[in-house]
N, C-alpha and C positions, 0 to 999 in steps of 0.2 A: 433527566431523560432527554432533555431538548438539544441537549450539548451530544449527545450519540444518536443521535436522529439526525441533528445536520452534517457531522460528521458523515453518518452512513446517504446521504445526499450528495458530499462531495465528492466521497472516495471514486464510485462511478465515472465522474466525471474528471476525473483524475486518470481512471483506467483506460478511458476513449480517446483522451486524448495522448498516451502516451501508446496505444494501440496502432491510432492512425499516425502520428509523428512517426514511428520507428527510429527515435533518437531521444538518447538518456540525456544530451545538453538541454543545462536548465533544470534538473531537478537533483535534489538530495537524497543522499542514501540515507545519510546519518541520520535527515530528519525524519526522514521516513522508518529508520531502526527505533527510532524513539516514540516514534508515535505508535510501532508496533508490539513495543516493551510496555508502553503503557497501557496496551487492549490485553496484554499477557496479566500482566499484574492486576489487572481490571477485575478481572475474569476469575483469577487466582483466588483473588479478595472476595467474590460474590461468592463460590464456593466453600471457602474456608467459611465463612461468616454464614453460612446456609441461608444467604439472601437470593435464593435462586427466587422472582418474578420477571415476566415479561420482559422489563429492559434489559435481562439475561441476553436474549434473544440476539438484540441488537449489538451487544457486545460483542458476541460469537460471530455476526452478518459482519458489520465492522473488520473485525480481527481476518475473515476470510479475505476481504476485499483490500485491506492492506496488504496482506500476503500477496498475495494476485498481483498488483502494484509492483512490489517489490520484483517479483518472477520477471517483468515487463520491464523493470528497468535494468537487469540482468540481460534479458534478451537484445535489449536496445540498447547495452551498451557494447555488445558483439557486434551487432548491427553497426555500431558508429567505426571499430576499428580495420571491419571489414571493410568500410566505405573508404577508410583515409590508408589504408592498407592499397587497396585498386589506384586511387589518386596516385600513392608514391609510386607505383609501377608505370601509369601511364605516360 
C-alpha cells in the first residue's frame, strides 16, 4: 500500500511540472506506457481476484493521474514542435 501511496504523491508532482514547463524534453513516454500498464494490470488483477479494499482506491487515483501525465505530454510535445516549427521560420 505504501509503494501506491508514494506513487500517488509523485504523480501530481509530475503533472505540475510538466503543466508549467509546456515541454515533453526530459521525459519518457515509454516509461510512463509502462508504468500505466502496470496500474492497468494492477487493477485488472484486484478485480479478477475480488480483492476490491481500500488500496483499490488508490490504484484507480494513480491510474487516472498517470493518464493525465500522459495527455500532458501529448500536449507538450505539440507544444515543443510548434515552438521549433516558428524558430525555422524565423
Amino acid at each position: 500500500m505504501l509503494m501506491v501511496v508514494s506513487f500517488g504523491i509523485s504523480w501530481p508532482i509530475s503533472i505540475y511540472k510538466s503543466w508549467k514547463s509546456r515541454t515533453a524534453k526530459g521525459k519518457s513516454i515509454i516509461f510512463t506506457l509502462f508504468i500505466w500498464a502496470g496500474y492497468i494490470f494492477g487493477t485488472t488483477g484486484k478485480l479478477l481476484s475480488d480483492e476490491l479494499t481500500y488500496v483499490f482506491v488508490f490504484y484507480i487515483i494513480n491510474l487516472l493521474t498517470v493518464s493525465f501525465d500522459m495527455i500532458l505530454y501529448f500536449r507538450n510535445s505539440r507544444l515543443d514542435k510548434l515552438r521549433e516549427k516558428q524558430q525555422c521560420n524565423s
